[in-house]
C-alpha positions in Angstrom: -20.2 -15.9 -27.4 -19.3 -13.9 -24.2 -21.8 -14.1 -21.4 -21.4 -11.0 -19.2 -23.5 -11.7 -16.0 -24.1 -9.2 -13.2 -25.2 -10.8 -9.3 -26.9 -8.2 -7.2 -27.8 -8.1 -3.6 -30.3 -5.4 -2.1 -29.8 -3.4 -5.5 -26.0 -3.4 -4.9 -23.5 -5.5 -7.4 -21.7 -8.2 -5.7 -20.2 -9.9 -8.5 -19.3 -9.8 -12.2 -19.1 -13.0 -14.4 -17.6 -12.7 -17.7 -17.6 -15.7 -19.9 -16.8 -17.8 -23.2 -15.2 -16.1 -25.7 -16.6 -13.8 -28.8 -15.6 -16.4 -31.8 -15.6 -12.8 -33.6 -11.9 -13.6 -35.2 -9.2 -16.3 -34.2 -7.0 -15.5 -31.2 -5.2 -12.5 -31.0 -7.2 -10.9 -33.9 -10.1 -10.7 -31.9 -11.6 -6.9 -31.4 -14.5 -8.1 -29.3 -12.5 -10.2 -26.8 -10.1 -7.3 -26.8 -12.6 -4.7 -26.2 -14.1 -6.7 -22.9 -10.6 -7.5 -21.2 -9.3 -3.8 -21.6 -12.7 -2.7 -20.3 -13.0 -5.0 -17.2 -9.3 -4.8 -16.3 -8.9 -1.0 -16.5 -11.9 -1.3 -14.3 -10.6 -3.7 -11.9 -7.7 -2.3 -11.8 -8.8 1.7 -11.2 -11.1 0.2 -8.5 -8.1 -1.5 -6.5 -5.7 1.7 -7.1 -8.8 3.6 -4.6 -9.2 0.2 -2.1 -7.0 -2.4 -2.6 -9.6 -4.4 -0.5 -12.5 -3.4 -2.1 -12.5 -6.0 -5.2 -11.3 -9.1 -5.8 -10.4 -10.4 -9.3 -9.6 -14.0 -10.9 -9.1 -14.6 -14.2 -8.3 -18.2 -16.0 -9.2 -18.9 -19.7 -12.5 -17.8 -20.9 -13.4 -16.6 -17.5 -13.2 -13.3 -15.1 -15.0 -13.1 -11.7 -14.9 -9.9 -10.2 -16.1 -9.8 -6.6 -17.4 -6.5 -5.3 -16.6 -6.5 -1.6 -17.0 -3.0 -0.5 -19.2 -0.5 -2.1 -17.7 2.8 -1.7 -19.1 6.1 -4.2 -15.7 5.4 -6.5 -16.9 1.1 -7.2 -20.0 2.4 -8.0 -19.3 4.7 -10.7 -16.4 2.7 -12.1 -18.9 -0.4 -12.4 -21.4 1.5 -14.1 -19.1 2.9 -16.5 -17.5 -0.5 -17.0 -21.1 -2.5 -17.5 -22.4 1.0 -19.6 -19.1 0.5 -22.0 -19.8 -3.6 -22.3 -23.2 -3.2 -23.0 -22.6 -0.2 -25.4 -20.6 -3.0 -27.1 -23.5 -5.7 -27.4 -25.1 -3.0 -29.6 -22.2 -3.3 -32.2 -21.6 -7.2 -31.6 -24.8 -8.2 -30.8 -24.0 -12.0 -32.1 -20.5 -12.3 -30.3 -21.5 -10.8 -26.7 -24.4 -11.0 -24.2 -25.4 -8.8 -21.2 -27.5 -10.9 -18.0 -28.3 -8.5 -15.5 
């Protein structure tokens, strides 16, 4: 199962955690898995084109920390679309994914 965890600070998000992986289909078949990276990356990644040094991202296997470390207007609506689209998917795949907030 993916664990999708969100830290908060004074109502602001300081950090993502997303963990463990779906077990939805074996590797490379796997739409849930799928789903989440292309999510968070196209996140991550439209948040550093803005700030380079507003986010800071690390990814090994099973695991993506994103870091929030400046929250400016653009962060804040790419987050929310990118925890609205993850949690939109625990509706679907409610056995492979799970949202913590």
């Amino acid at each position: 199962m993916i664990k999708v965890k969100v830290e908060k600070e004074n109502d602001q998000i300081k950090k993502v955690i997303i963990k463990g992986h779906s077990g939805y289909a074996e590797n490379g078949h796997d739409i849930v898995c799928s789903s989440v990276s292309s999510i968070v990356i196209t996140s991550v990644n439209a948040m550093l084109r803005f700030d380079e040094n507003s986010v800071k991202a690390s990814h090994v296997e099973g695991l993506i920390e994103v870091d929030i470390l400046k929250s400016t207007k653009e962060n804040k609506i790419l987050l929310e679309n990118m925890l609205s689209l993850l949690k939109e998917l625990t509706v679907d795949y409610q056995k492979y994914i799970k949202f913590e907030e």
